[in-house]
VOGU-3710 file (C-alpha; in Angstrom, 3 decimals, decimal comma):
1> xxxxxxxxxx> 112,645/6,584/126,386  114,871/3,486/126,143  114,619/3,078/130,173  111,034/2,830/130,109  109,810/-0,013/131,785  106,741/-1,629/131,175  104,202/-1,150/133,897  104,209/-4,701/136,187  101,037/-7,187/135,003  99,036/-7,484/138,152
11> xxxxxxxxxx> 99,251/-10,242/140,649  96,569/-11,411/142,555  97,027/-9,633/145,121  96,347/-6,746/143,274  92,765/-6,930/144,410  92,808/-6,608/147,940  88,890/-5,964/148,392  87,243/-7,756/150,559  84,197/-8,674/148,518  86,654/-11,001/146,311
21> xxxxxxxxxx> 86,794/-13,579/149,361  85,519/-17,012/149,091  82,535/-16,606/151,493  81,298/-13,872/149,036  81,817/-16,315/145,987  80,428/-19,203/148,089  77,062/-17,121/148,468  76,826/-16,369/145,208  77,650/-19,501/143,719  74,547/-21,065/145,949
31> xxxxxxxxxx> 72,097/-18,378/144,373  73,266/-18,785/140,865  73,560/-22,749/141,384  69,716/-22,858/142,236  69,027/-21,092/139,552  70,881/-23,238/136,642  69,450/-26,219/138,370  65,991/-25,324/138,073  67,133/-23,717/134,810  68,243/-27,371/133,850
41> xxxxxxxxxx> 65,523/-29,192/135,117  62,503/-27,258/133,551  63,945/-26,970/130,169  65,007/-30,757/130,558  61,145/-30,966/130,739  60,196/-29,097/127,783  63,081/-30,827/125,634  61,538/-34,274/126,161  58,302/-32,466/125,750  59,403/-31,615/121,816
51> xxxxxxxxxx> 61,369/-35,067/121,558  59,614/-37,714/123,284  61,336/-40,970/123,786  58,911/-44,150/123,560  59,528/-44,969/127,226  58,342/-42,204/128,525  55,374/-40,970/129,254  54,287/-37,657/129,958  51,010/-36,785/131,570  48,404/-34,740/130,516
61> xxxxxxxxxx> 47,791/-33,399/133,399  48,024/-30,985/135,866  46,800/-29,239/132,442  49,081/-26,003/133,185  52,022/-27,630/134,333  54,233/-27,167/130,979  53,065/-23,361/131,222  54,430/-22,902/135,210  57,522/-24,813/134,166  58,779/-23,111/131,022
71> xxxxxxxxxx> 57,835/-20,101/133,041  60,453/-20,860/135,411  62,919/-21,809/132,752  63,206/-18,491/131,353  62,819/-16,872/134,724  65,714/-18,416/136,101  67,390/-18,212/133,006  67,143/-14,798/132,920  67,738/-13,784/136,660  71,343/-16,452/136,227
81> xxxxxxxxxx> 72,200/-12,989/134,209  73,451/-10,938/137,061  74,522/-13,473/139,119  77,021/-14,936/136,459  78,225/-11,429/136,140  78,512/-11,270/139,735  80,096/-14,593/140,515  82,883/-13,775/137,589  83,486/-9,942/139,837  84,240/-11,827/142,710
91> xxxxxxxxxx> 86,373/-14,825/141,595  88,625/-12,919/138,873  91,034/-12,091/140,828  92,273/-16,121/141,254  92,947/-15,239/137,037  95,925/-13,691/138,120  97,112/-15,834/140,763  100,731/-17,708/140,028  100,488/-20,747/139,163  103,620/-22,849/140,692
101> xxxxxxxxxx> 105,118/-23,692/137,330  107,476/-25,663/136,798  106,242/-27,970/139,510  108,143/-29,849/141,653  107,170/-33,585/143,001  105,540/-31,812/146,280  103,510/-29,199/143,848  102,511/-31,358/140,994  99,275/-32,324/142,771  98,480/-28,489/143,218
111> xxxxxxxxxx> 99,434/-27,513/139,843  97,561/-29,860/137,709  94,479/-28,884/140,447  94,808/-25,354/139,367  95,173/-26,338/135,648  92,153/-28,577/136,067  89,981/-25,975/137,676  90,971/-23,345/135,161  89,873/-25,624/132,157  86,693/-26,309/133,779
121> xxxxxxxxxx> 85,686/-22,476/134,827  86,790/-21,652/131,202  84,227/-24,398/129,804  81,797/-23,477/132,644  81,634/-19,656/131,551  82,137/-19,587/127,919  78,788/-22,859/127,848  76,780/-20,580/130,167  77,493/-17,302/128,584  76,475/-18,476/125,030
131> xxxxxxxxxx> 73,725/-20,712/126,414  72,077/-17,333/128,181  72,662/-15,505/125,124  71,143/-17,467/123,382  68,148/-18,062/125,434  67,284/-14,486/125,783  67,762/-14,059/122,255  64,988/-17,062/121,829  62,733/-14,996/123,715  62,882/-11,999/121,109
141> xxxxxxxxxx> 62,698/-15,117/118,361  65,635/-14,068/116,834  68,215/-16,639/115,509  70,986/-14,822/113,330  73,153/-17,794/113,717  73,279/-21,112/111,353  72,974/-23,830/113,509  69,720/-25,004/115,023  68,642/-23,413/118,180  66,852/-26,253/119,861
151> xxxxxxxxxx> 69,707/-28,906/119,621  72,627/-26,289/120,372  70,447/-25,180/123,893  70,042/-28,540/124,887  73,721/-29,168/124,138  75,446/-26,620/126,167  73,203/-27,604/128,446  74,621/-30,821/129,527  78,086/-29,359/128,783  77,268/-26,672/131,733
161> xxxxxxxxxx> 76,307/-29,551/134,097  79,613/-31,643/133,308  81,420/-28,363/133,748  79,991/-27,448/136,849  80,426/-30,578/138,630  84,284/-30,849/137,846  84,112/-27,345/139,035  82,118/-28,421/142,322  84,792/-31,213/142,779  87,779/-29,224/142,189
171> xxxxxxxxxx> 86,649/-25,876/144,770  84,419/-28,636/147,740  86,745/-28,201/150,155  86,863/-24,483/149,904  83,368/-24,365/149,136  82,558/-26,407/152,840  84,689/-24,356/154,976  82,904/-21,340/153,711  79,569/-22,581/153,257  78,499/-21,292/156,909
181> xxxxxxxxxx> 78,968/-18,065/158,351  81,855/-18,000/161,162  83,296/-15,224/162,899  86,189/-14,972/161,041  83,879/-13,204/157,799  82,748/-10,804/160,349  86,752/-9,967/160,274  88,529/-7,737/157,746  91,391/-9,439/156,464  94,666/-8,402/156,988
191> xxxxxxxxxx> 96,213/-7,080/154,040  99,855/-8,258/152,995  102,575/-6,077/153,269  103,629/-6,369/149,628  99,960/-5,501/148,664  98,454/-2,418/147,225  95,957/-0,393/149,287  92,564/-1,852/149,741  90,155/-0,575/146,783  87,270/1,886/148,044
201> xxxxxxxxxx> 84,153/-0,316/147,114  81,300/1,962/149,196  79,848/-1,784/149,410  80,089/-4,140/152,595  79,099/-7,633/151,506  75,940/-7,404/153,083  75,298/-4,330/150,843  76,592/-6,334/148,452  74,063/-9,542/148,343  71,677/-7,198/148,577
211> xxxxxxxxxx> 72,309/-5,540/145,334  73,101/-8,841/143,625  69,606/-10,385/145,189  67,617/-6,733/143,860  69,532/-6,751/140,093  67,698/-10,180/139,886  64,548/-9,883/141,548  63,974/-6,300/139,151  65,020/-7,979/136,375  62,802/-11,331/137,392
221> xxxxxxxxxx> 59,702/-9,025/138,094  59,815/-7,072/134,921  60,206/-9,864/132,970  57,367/-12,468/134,566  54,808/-10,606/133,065  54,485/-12,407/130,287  53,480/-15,802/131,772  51,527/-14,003/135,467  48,841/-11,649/133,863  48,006/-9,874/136,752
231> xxxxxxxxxx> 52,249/-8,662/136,602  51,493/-7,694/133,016  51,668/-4,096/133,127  54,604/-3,880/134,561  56,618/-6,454/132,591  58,683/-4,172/130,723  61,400/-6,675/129,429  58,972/-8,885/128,538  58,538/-9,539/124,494  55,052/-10,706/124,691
241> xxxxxxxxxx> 52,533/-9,166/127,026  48,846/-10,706/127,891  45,835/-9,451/126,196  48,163/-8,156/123,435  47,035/-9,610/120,135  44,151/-11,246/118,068  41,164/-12,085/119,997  43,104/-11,095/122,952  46,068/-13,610/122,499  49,252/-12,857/121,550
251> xxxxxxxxxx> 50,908/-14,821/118,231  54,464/-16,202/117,604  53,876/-17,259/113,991  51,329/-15,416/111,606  49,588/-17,106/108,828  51,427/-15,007/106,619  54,386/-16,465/108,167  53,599/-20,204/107,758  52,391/-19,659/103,761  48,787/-20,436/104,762
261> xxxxxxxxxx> 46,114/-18,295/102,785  42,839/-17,385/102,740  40,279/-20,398/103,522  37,576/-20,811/101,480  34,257/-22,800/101,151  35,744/-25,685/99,870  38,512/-26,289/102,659  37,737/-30,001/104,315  39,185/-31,710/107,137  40,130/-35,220/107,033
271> xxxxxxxxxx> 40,150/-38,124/109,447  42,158/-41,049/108,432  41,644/-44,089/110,279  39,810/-47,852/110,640  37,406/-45,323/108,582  38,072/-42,334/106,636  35,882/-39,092/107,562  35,752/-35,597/106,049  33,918/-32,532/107,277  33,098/-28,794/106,054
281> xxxxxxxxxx> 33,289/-26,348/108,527  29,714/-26,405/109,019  29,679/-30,063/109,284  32,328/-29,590/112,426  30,452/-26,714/113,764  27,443/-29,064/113,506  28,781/-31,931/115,854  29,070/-32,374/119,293  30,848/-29,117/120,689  33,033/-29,081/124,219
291> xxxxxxxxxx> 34,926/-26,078/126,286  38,367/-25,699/127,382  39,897/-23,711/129,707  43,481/-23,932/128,751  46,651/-21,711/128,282  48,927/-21,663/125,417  52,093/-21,959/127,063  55,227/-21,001/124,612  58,860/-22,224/124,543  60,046/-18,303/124,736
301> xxxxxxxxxx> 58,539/-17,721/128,137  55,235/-16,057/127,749  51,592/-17,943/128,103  48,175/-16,933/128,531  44,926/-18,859/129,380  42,234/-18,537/127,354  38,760/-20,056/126,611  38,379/-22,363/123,619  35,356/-24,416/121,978  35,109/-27,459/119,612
311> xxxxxxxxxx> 35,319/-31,376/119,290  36,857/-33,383/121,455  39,574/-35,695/119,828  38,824/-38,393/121,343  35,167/-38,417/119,740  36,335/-37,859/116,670  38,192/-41,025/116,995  35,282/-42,612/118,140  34,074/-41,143/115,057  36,296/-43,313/112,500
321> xxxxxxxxxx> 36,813/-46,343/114,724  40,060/-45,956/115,879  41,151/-48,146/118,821  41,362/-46,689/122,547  45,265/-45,679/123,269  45,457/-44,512/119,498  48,305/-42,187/119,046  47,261/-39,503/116,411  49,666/-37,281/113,904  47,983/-33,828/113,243
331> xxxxxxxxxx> 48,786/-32,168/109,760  48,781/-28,637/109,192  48,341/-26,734/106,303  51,511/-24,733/107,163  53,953/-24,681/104,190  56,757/-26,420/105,408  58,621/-24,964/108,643  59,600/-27,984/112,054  56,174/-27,620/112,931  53,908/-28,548/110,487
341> xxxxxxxxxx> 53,081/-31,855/112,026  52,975/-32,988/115,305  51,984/-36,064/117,127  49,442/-36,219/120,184  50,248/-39,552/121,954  47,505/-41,565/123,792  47,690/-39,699/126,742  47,054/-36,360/124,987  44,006/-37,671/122,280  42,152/-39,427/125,226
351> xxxxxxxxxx> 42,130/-36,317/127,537  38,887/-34,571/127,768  40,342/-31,600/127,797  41,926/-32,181/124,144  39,779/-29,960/121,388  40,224/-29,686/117,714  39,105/-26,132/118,801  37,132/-23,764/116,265  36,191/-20,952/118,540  38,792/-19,032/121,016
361> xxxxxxxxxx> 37,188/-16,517/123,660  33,530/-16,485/122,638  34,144/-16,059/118,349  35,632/-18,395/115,592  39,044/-18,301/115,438  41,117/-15,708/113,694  43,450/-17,023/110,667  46,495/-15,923/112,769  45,320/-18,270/115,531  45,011/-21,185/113,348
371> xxxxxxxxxx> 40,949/-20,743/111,653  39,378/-22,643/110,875  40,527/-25,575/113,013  43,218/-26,108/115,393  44,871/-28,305/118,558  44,755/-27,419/121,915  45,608/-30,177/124,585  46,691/-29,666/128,127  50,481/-29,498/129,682  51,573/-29,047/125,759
381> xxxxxxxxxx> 54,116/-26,787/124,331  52,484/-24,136/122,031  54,758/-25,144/119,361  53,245/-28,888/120,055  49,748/-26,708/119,591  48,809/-27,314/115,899  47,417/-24,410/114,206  45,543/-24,810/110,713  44,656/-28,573/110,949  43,068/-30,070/107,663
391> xxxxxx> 44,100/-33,869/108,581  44,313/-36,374/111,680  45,584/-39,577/111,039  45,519/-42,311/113,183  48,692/-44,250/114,100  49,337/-47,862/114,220
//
């Protein structure tokens, strides 16, 4: 027992497959980087969406744009899945390489390099791994964590991109020379003497890419569903499906949910403006009424177009006086919660499009859905999509 000796820790080139070669990694790495940068971009789009800085200004229309891009966002969110997972298979071998400690003057350069790159892949895949996590668990609406989901995504976010482009810096040179196909990937390479025998895979890399490429386009297609009806049926990942719901619309928050109870007779919506307006239901019902054709388009993915009937806002500024570009606040009768308010800016109010809508798909609105009076506006978050409204008021 005493001359038992430890088994040796394994080297790099301990993994003598071919599929952990740079060209392999250099593939991969393209796929996954188009994904995280459309990732990036579209939910770059629906943060400013939520948190709109004065200077800048977001159109109204196309009137389905927000609903094709957050689409995207948790598409390629959740197709990065696999490819992370495949992108850390063939790169995990360099975990093990030596690193040439302690450097010398001529290897100082290539050990602070390797230190460098480490750092940054650590900070890369730890950002990206939580960030997905937490995305997917988004979609399911599930938070069991303490700090604010919205503000932590956006976050990591930007600490992925940092990450990534130290990591693009670092690996460019290796990244170039393997960026086209040459003949020498076409080659097996030879193995090292000192090297244990090449692993039996069963995969070539072609066979390879082409299981990477299927894992995501099977987990893309069962998952798109829930923002391309006609892909409905067979969205099985999906959380939300269309047509599944109230009025045929599905719902994120109930009314039991945001505290809001039965309405009664006496329930009265307010404008407050140059003049100050209240109607009954009946009194709304009474004015003016417009269609919409407009989706609600949801942060976790899903959306759904439906048909929706009321007053335009824009009249019912007209209504009270308010000046043209008037930027509006919308009060719900939700009990507290980050949405309860929300703020239609110029853009929004003056669209035709924009309804304080009291029917959805031919019949008044279900309580769940926002009755008796809610928002709809085009290229708008559905959290931006007021439900319950019982006050406008008209900002200076």
């Amino acid at each position: 027992m005493g001359d038992m000796k430890l088994p040796a820790l394994p080297t790099e080139k301990s993994f003598p497959s071919p599929l952990h070669h740079p060209r392999v990694a250099t593939v991969i790495g393209r796929w996954l980087g188009i994904a995280v940068t459309i990732c990036f971009l579209t939910g770059l789009f629906s943060h400013l969406q939520q948190a709109t800085p004065d200077w800048l200004h977001i159109p109204s229309r196309p009137s389905s744009l927000y609903r094709v891009t957050q689409g995207l966002h948790i598409l390629t969110g959740t197709v990065a899945i696999p490819l992370l997972l495949a992108k850390l298979w063939t790169v995990y071998p360099k975990l093990f390489a030596k690193l040439p400690w302690p450097p010398s003057r001529q290897t100082l350069g290539t050990a602070l390099g390797t230190v460098l790159e480490r750092l940054s892949i650590l900070v890369l895949v730890s950002a990206m791994a939580l960030e997905l996590f937490i995305g997917f668990l988004n979609t399911l609406q599930w938070y069991p964590w303490p700090f604010p989901f919205k503000e932590t995504h956006y976050a990591l976010a930007w600490i992925i991109v940092g990450a990534l482009l130290v990591h693009l810096a670092v690996k460019l040179p290796l990244i170039l020379a393997h960026w086209k196909k040459t003949p020498a990937d076409r080659t097996p390479l030879p193995q090292p003497a000192d090297s244990l025998p090449p692993a039996i895979t069963g995969l070539s890399r072609r066979g390879l890419f082409r299981t990477v490429a299927g894992a995501g386009a099977l987990i893309g297609v069962a998952s798109i569903g829930q923002s391309v009806p006609a892909l409905g049926p067979i969205a099985v990942l999906a959380p939300r499906k269309p047509g599944i719901g109230p009025q045929g619309l599905p719902v994120n928050r109930t009314a039991h949910d945001a505290g809001v109870p039965r309405i009664g007779s006496d329930w009265r919506f307010t404008i407050e403006g140059p003049q100050q307006l209240t109607y009954s239901l009946e009194e709304l019902r009474a004015l003016p009424q417009s269609r919409s054709e407009l989706p609600i388009a949801c942060v976790e993915g899903w959306s759904q177009g439906a048909h929706w009937e009321g007053i335009r806002i824009r009249d019912l500024l007209r209504f009270c006086g308010a000046p043209a570009a008037s930027r509006v606040r919308v009060v719900s009768m939700e009990q507290g919660g980050f949405h309860a308010t929300s703020e239609l800016p110029p853009q929004f109010a003056d669209d035709p499009l924009t309804l304080l809508a009291l029917r959805l798909n031919g019949s008044d609105l279900d309580l769940d859905h926002g009755f008796p009076a809610r928002v709809i506006a085009p290229n708008r978050p559905g959290v931006l999509q007021t439900k319950w409204v019982h006050r406008l008021e008209i900002l200076p």
